[in-house]
KEVEX-93349 format. One record per residue (C-alpha): y, z negated, x. Coordinates in steps of 0.1 Angstrom, whole numbers. Layout:
<r <Y,Z,X>>,
...
END
This chain:
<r <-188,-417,138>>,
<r <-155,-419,122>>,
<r <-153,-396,88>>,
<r <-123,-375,75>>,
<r <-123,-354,42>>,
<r <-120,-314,47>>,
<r <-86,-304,66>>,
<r <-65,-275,80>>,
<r <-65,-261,113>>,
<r <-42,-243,136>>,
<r <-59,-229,161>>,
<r <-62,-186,167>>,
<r <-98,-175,152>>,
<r <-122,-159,178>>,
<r <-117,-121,181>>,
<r <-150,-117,196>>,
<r <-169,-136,168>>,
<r <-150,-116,141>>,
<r <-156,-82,158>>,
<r <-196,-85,147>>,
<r <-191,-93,114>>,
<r <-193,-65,86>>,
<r <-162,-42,76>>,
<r <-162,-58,37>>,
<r <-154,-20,9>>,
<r <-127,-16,-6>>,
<r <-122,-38,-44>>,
<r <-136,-29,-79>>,
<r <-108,-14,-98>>,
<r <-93,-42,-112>>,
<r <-93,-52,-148>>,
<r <-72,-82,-158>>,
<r <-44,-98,-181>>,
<r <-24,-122,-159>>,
<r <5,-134,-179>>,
<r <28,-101,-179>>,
<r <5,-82,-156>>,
<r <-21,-60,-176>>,
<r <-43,-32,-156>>,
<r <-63,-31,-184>>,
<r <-50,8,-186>>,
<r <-64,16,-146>>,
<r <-90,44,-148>>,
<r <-118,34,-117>>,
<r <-119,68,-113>>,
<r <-80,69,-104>>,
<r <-85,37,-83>>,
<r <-109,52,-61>>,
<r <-95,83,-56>>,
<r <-63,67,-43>>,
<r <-84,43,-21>>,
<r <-106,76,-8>>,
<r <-89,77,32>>,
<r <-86,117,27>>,
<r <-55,106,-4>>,
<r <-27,88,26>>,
<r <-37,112,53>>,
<r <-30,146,37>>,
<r <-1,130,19>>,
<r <9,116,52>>,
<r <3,154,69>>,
<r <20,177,39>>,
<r <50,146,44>>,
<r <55,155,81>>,
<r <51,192,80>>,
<r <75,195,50>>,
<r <99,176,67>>,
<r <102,187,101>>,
<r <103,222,89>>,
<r <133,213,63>>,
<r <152,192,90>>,
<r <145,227,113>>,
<r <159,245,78>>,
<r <193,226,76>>,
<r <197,231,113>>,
<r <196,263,113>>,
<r <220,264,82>>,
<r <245,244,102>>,
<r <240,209,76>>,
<r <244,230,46>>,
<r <240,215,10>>,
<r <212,234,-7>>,
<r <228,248,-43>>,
<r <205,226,-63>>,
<r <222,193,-49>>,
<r <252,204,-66>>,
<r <238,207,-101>>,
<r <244,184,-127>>,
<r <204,180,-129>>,
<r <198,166,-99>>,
<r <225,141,-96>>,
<r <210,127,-130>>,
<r <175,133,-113>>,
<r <189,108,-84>>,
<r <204,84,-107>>,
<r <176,77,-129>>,
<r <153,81,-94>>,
<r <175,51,-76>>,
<r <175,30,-108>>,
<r <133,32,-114>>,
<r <128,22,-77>>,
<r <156,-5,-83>>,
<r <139,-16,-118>>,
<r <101,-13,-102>>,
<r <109,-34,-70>>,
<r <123,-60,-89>>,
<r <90,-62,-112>>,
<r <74,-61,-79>>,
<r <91,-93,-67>>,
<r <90,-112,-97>>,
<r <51,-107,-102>>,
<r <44,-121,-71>>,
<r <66,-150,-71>>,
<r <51,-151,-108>>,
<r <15,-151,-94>>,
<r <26,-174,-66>>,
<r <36,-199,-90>>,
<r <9,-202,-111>>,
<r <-18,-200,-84>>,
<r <-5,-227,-70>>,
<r <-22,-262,-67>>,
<r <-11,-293,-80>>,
<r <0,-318,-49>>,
<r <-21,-344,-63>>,
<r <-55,-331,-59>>,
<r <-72,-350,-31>>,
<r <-79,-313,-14>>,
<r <-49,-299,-18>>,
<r <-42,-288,16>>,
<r <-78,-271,20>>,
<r <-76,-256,-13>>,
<r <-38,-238,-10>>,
<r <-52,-228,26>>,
<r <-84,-208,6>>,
<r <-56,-193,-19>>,
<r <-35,-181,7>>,
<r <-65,-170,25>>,
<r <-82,-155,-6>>,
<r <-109,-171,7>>,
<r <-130,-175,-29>>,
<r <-145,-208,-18>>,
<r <-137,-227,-46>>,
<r <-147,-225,-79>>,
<r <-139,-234,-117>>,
<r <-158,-254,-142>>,
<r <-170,-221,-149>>,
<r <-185,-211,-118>>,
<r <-159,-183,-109>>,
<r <-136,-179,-80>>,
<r <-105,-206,-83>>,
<r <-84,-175,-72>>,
<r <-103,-144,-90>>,
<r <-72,-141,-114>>,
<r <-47,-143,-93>>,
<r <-64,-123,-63>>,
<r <-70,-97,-88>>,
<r <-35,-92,-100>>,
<r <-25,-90,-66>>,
<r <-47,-67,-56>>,
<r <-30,-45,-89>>,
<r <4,-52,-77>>,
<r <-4,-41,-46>>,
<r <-16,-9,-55>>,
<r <9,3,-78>>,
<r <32,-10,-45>>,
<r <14,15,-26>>,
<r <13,44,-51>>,
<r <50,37,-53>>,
<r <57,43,-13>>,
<r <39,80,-24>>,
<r <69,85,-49>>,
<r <96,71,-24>>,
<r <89,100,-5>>,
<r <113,119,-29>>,
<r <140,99,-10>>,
<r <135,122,26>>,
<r <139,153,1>>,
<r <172,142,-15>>,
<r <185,134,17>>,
<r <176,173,30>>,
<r <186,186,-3>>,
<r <220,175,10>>,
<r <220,195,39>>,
<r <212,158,60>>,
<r <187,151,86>>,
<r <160,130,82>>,
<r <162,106,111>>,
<r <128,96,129>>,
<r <131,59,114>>,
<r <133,73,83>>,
<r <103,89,86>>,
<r <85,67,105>>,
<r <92,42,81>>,
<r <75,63,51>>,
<r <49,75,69>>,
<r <40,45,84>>,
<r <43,24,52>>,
<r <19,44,30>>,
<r <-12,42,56>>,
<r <-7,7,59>>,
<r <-4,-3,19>>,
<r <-36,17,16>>,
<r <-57,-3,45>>,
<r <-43,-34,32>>,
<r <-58,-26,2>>,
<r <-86,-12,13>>,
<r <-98,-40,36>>,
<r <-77,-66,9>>,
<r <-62,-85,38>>,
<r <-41,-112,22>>,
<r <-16,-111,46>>,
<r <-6,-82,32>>,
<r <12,-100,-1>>,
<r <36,-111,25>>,
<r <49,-77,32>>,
<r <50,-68,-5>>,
<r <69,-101,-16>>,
<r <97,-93,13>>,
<r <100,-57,7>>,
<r <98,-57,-28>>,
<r <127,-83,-24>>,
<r <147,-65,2>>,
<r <146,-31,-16>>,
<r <157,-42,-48>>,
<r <190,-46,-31>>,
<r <187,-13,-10>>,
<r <184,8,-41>>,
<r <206,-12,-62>>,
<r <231,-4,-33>>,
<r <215,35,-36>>,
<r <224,35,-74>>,
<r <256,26,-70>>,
<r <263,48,-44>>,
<r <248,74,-63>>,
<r <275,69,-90>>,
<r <302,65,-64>>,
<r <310,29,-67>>,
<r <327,14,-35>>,
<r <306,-7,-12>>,
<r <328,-28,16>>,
<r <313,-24,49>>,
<r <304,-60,53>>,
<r <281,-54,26>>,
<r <264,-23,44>>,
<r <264,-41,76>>,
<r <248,-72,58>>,
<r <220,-50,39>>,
<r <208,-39,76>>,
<r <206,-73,90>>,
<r <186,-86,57>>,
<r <163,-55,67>>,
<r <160,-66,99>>,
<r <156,-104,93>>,
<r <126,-92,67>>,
<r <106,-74,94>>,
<r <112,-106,120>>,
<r <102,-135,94>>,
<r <73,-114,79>>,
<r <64,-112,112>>,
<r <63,-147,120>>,
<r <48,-155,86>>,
<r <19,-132,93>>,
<r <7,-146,125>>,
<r <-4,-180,107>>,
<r <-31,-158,95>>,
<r <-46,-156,132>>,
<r <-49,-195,131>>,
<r <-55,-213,99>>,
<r <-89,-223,101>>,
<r <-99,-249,70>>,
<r <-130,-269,58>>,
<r <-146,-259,31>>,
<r <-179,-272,11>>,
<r <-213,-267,13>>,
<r <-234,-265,-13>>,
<r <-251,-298,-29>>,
<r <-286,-294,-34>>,
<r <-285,-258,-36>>,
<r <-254,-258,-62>>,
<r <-218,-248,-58>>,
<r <-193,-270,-61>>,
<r <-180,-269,-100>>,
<r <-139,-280,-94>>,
<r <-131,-304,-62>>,
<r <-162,-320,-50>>,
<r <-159,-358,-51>>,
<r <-140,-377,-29>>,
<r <-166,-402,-20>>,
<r <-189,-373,-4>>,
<r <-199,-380,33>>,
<r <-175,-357,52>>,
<r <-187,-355,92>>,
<r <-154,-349,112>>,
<r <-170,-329,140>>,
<r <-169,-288,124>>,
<r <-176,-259,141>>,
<r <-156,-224,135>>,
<r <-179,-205,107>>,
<r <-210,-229,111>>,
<r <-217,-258,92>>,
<r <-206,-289,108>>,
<r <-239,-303,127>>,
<r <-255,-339,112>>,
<r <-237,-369,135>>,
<r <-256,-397,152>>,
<r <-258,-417,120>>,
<r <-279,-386,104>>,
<r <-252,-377,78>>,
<r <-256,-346,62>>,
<r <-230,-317,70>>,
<r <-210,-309,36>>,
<r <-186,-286,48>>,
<r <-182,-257,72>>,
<r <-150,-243,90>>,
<r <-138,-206,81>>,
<r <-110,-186,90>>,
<r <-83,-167,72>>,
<r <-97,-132,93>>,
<r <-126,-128,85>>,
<r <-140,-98,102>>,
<r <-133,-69,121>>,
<r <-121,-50,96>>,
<r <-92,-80,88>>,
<r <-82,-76,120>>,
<r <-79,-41,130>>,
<r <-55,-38,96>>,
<r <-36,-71,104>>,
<r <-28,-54,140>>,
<r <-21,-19,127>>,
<r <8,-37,102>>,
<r <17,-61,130>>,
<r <22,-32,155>>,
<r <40,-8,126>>,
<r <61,-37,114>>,
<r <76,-45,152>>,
<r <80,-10,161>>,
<r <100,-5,129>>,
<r <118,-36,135>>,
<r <125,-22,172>>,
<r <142,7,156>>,
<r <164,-6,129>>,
<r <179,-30,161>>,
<r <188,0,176>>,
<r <201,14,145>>,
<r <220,-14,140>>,
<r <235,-16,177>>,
<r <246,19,171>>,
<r <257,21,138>>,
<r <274,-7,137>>,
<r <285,-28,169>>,
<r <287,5,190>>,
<r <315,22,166>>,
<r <328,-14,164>>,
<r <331,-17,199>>,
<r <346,18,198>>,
<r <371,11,171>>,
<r <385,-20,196>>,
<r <392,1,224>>,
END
């Protein structure tokens, strides 16, 4: 039989098979020093109370109910400014407000492109394919000289940047008030889109789907030019139109390529090895080990004719039911969010457009 070294696969990952595996809890508190990133100061306590399911959810409620009855409010006051929106304290409150988002979403960005960077494996490594599949994955299959995980540091940071991400969706909240403050309504895609955000950060956190550092390295991206274009709004700058109309379509264009980008994660499928008389692999397992070409998804490939012995299995980037239920719960959330900015678009922009013309 002919032989091949451990590969990647695209081909979609058996729902069925992943349904009956276990829902995986939620990560230790993490505790590292990554380069610029330090969550040495994270109490566990604090971790787990923001992971407990009870912390989105009456968030989430108290969000909904506060706004609905304030958009009712500024109804019934006929789109009123509230006195406190003309105080010299709150435009100062806004300003600093827009630049700390502006400030943290850029951090955001640059940590993961940071951690992107140096997780990354070097081209010439005979497994290079397999072994950026497992870090994209955050499959753990690999290990060091030391016997840990290949990704543990980087995973780890992640995981931290992903959760001050999601505590930081908690805090943009404060944008729905400013904008009823000001007499405004809150429209339902801006709501939707907080509401919506905050429950998802936590189950991708919860459940650590990888897929999920997609999301945070677009948006983080994406809103570091929405509240830079907040701040300097907030101090009256003037912003052409094009640029307004551009901003939208970069919003829209995030939701349609993380979109795309996210779907790989139903159908990587890579080798990975098997333990040598009972030991793990210590760095990349040597390039003259038999390899049998014939694998099957999550079993170790079975001994060919010539009685080789299997050394590597096939996994999948999903890895149970609890991947999966989070990755369509963000799929569904992203595209109906994407549906609505396309209608805010149309009518925001090409409708008066089209008005303007006639």
């Amino acid at each position: 039989m002919s032989l091949h070294p451990p590969a990647v696969y695209f081909h979609r990952a058996s729902f069925s098979e992943l349904f009956r595996q276990g829902i995986p809890r939620y990560p230790p508190c993490p505790r590292i020093r990554f380069g610029w990133i330090d969550s040495t100061w994270i109490p566990t306590w604090l971790f787990q109370a923001t992971m407990d399911a009870r912390f989105p959810i009456v968030i989430i409620a108290a969000y909904a109910a506060a706004t609905m009855f304030l958009n009712r409010r500024n109804q019934a006051r006929q789109s009123q400014p509230w006195p406190i929106s003309r105080s010299q304290g709150f435009r100062g409150f806004v300003y600093l407000h827009n630049i700390a988002l502006t400030l943290y979403s850029l951090w955001a960005c640059i940590s993961i492109w940071t951690l992107l960077w140096f997780g990354r494996v070097d081209r010439r490594d005979p497994l290079y394919a397999v072994r950026t599949a497992d870090r994209i994955c955050g499959g753990h299959h690999f290990r060091t000289a030391g016997g840990l995980s290949e990704v543990e540091g980087p995973w780890t940071a992640g995981v931290y940047v992903a959760w001050t991400f999601y505590l930081s969706k908690v805090y943009e909240m404060l944008d729905t008030m400013i904008i009823l403050a000001k007499g405004k309504r809150a429209s339902g895609l801006h709501v939707y889109h907080h509401m919506g955000v905050l429950f998802c950060g936590w189950a991708s956190i919860r459940y650590v789907l990888q897929a999920s550092f997609i999301g945070i390295l677009l948006n983080s991206t994406v809103h570091t030019l929405v509240y830079s274009y907040y701040t300097l709004s907030a101090f009256r700058v003037p912003i052409p139109s094009p640029l307004k109309v551009g901003l939208t379509a970069i919003q829209i264009g995030q939701f349609g390529f993380g979109l795309l980008l996210s779907l790989a994660f139903i159908f990587i499928q890579y080798d990975v090895p098997l333990p040598m008389d009972g030991e793990q692999y210590q760095g990349s397992p040597p390039t003259s080990s038999p390899w049998v070409a014939n694998t099957t998804g999550g079993q170790p490939s079975g001994p060919g004719e010539d009685g080789l012995v299997p050394k590597y299995r096939t996994v999948t980037c999903l890895r149970n039911r609890g991947d999966i239920l989070v990755f369509v719960m963000g799929f569904l959330y992203v595209g109906v969010l994407m549906f609505l900015f396309v209608g805010f678009f149309r009518t925001t922009y090409l409708q008066r457009q089209k008005a303007k013309t006639l």
